[in-house]
C-alpha positions as CSV (number, residue, x, y, z in Angstrom):
1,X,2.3,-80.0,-23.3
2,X,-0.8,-80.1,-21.2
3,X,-2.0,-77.8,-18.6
4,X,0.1,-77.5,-15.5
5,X,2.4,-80.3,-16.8
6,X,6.2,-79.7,-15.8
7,X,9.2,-81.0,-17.7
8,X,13.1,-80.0,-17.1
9,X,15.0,-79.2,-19.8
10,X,18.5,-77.3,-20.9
11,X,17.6,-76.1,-24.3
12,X,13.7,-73.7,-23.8
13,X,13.5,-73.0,-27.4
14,X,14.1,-76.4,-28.8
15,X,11.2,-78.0,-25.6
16,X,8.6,-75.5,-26.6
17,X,9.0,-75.9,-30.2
18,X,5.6,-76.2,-31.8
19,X,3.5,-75.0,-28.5
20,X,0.4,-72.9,-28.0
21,X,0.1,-71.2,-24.4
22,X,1.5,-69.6,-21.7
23,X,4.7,-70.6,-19.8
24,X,6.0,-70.6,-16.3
25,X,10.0,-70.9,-17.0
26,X,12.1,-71.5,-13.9
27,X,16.2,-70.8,-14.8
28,X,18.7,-72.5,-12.5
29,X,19.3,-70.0,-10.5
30,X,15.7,-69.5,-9.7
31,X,14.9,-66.8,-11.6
32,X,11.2,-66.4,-13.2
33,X,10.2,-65.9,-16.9
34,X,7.0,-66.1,-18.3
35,X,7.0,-67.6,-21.9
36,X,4.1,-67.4,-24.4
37,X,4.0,-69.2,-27.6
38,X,1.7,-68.4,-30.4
39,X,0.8,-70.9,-33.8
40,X,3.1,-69.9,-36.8
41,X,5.5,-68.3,-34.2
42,X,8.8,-69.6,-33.1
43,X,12.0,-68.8,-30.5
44,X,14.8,-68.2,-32.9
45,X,17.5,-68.6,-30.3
46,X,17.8,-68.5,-26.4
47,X,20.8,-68.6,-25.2
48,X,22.4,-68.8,-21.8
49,X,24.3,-65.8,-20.6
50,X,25.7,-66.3,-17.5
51,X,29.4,-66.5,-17.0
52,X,29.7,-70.1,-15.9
53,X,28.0,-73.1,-18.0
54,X,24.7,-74.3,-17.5
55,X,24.9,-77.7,-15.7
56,X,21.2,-77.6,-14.2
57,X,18.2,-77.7,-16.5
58,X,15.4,-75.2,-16.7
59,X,11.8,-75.9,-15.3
60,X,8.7,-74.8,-17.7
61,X,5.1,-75.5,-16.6
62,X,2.5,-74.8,-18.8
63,X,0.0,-72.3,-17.2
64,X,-2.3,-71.4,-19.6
65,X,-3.7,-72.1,-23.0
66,X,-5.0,-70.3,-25.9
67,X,-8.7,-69.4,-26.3
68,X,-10.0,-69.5,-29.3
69,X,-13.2,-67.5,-30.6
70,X,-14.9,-67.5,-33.6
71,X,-12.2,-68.8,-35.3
72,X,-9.8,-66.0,-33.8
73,X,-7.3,-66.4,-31.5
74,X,-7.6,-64.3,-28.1
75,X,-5.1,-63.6,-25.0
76,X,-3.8,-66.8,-23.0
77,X,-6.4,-67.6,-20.0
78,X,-5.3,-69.9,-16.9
79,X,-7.5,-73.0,-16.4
């Protein structure tokens, strides 16, 4: 994804597959999360626990990418 671009979707894990950054995640019922995803790391499972199922999508917005140093990987920084 690119910076500050927003997609909808009902599986997190399986949409940030393979992404580097920080993440603005939005549940259905409105509730916040902030996601970060590092290379060579993945989201085994995320799985909705509320008590009815999940008809509406989540909304992730990338907010910030990696920064990369001297061939190191540093903290997430906002653009």
């Amino acid at each position: 994804m690119k910076l500050n671009e927003s997609i909808s979707t009902y599986d997190v894990a399986e949409a940030l597959q393979g992404e580097t950054g920080k993440f603005d995640v939005t549940s259905p019922n409105g509730e916040p999360y902030f996601v970060t995803c590092q290379p060579g790391h993945s989201i085994v499972s995320l799985e909705w626990a509320g008590s009815e199922p999940n008809l509406q999508p989540f909304l992730v917005r990338k907010v910030a990418q990696p920064i990369t140093t001297e061939g190191r990987s540093k903290r997430s920084a906002a653009a």
